[in-house]
C-alpha positions in Angstrom: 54.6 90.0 -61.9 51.8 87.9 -62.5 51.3 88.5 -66.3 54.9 88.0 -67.2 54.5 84.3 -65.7 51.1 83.7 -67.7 52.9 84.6 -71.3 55.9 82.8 -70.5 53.6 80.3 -69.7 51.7 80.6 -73.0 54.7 80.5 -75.2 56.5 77.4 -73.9 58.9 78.3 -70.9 61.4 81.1 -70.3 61.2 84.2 -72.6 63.1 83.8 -75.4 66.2 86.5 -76.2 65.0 89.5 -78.8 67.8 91.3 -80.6 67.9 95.1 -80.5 67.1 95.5 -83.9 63.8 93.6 -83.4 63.1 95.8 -80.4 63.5 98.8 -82.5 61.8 97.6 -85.2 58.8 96.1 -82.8 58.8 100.1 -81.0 58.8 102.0 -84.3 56.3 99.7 -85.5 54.0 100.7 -82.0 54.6 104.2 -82.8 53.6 104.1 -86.2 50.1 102.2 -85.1 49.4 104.7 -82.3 49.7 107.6 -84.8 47.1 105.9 -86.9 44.6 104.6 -84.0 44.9 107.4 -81.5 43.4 110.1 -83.8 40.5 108.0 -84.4 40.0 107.5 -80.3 40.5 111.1 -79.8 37.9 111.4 -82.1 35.5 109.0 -80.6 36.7 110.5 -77.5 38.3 107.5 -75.3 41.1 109.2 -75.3 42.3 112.5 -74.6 44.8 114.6 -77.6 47.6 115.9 -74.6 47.2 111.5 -73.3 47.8 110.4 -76.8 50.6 113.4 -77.5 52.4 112.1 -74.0 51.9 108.2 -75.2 53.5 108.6 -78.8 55.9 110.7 -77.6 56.8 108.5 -74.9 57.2 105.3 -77.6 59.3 107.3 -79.6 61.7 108.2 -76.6 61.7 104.4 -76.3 63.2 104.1 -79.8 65.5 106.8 -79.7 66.8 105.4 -76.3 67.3 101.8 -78.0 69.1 103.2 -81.3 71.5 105.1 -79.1 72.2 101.8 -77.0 72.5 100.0 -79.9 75.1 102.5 -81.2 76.7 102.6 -77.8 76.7 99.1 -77.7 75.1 99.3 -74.1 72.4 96.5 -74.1 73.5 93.9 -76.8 75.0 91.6 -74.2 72.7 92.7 -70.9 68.9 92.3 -72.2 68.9 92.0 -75.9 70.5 88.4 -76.3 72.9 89.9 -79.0 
């Protein structure tokens, strides 16, 4: 896509590698944020509670999918440059 090819573009060339333990940490990071900032948008309402539920939830899948590939040992040599 598009996008991908602008931040490549913005951060010097191809994407660099990110371990699996940094995608963890990044995804638990994102769930913690949108348990802090999605009450205050339901609040506001810009978002709706069962889109916000759906959204954490689905983050938190994310993380629970990368632990278990980490533990596997799945992804360290196919997209996580470990």
């Amino acid at each position: 896509p598009k996008g991908d090819k602008a931040m490549t573009d913005m951060f010097g060339g191809l994407p660099r590698r990110v371990t699996i333990d940094t995608q963890i940490r990044c995804a638990e990071r994102e769930v913690k944020m949108r348990r802090e900032v999605y009450p205050k948008r339901i609040e506001a309402r810009t978002m709706s509670a069962d889109f916000a539920r759906d959204q954490i939830e689905a983050m938190e899948a994310i993380v629970e999918t990368l632990k278990q590939c980490k533990e596997r040992g799945e992804i360290a040599t196919r997209i996580a440059g470990s």
